[in-house]
N, C-alpha and C positions, 0 to 999 in steps of 0.2 A: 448172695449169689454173685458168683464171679466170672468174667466170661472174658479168658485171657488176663491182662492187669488192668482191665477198665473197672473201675468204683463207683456202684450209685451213692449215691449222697451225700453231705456236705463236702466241699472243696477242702482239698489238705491245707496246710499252713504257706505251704512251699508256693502251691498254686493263688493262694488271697495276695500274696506279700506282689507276688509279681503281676497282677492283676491290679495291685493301689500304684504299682511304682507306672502300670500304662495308663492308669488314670492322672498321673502324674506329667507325664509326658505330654497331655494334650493339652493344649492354651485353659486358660478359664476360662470363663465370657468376659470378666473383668479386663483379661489380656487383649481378648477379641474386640471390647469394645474399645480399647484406649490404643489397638493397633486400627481400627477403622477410624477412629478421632485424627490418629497421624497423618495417616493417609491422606483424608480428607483438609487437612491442616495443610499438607504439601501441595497438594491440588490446586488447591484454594494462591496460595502462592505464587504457583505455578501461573493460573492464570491471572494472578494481580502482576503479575511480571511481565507475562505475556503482553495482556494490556497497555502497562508501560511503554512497551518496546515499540509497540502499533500506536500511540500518540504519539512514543517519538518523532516515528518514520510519520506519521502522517505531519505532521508540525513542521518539519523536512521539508516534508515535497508542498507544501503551503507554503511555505517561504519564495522556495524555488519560484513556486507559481506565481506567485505576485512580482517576485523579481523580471521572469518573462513577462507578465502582464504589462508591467512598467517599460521596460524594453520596446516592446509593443506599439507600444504607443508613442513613445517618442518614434521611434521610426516612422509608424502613420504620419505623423504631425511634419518629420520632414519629406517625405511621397510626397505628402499635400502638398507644403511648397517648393519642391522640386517640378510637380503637375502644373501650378498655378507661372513657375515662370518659365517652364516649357509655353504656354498657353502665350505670355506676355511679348516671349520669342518670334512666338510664332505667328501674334496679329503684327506684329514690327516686319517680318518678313513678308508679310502679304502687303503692307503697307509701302512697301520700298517699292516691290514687284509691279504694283499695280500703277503707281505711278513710275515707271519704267516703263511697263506697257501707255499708258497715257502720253507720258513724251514721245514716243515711238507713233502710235496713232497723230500725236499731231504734227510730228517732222512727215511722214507718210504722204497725206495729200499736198504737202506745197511741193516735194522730191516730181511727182507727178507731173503741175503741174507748167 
């Protein structure tokens, strides 16, 4: 029974052939699994480079760091005696001062008297 050119039963020749060649056409698993291996292979890469790149930079800016650290401190270390003979300045000044007033108080009452 025929209804139009539709055929039940087995597929013609013409129809298998081009049915193996789209079986063809689509990856094996074999394909699928050694194109997921690459993949994962590049990934993998991908982040051991990455990684790389962020020790770099971080080894970088740890350098740097220490470099300011160092800096740091030497500057501290002169504040400190830049502070200490501000300090040494400034008991000298009070020492001159004070005996300037002292001479002064004692010329004072004999000017008086």
């Amino acid at each position: 029974m025929c209804i139009g050119s539709l055929t039940y039963g087995p597929l013609s020749s013409s129809s298998s052939s081009s049915s193996s060649s789209l079986r063809r056409s689509w990856p094996s698993r074999r394909h699928l699994r050694l194109g997921l291996l690459k993949r994962k292979l590049n990934e993998a890469k991908q982040r051991k480079l990455q990684r790389e790149e962020f020790e770099l930079k971080n080894l970088k800016l740890y350098m740097e760091n220490q470099t300011i650290i160092e800096e740091n401190e030497k500057l501290r270390k002169k504040a400190m005696l830049l502070h200490k003979e501000n300090q040494a300045l400034f008991s000298q000044l009070q020492k001159k001062l004070s005996e300037k007033s002292w001479q002064q108080q004692k010329q004072s009452p004999a000017d008086t008297v």
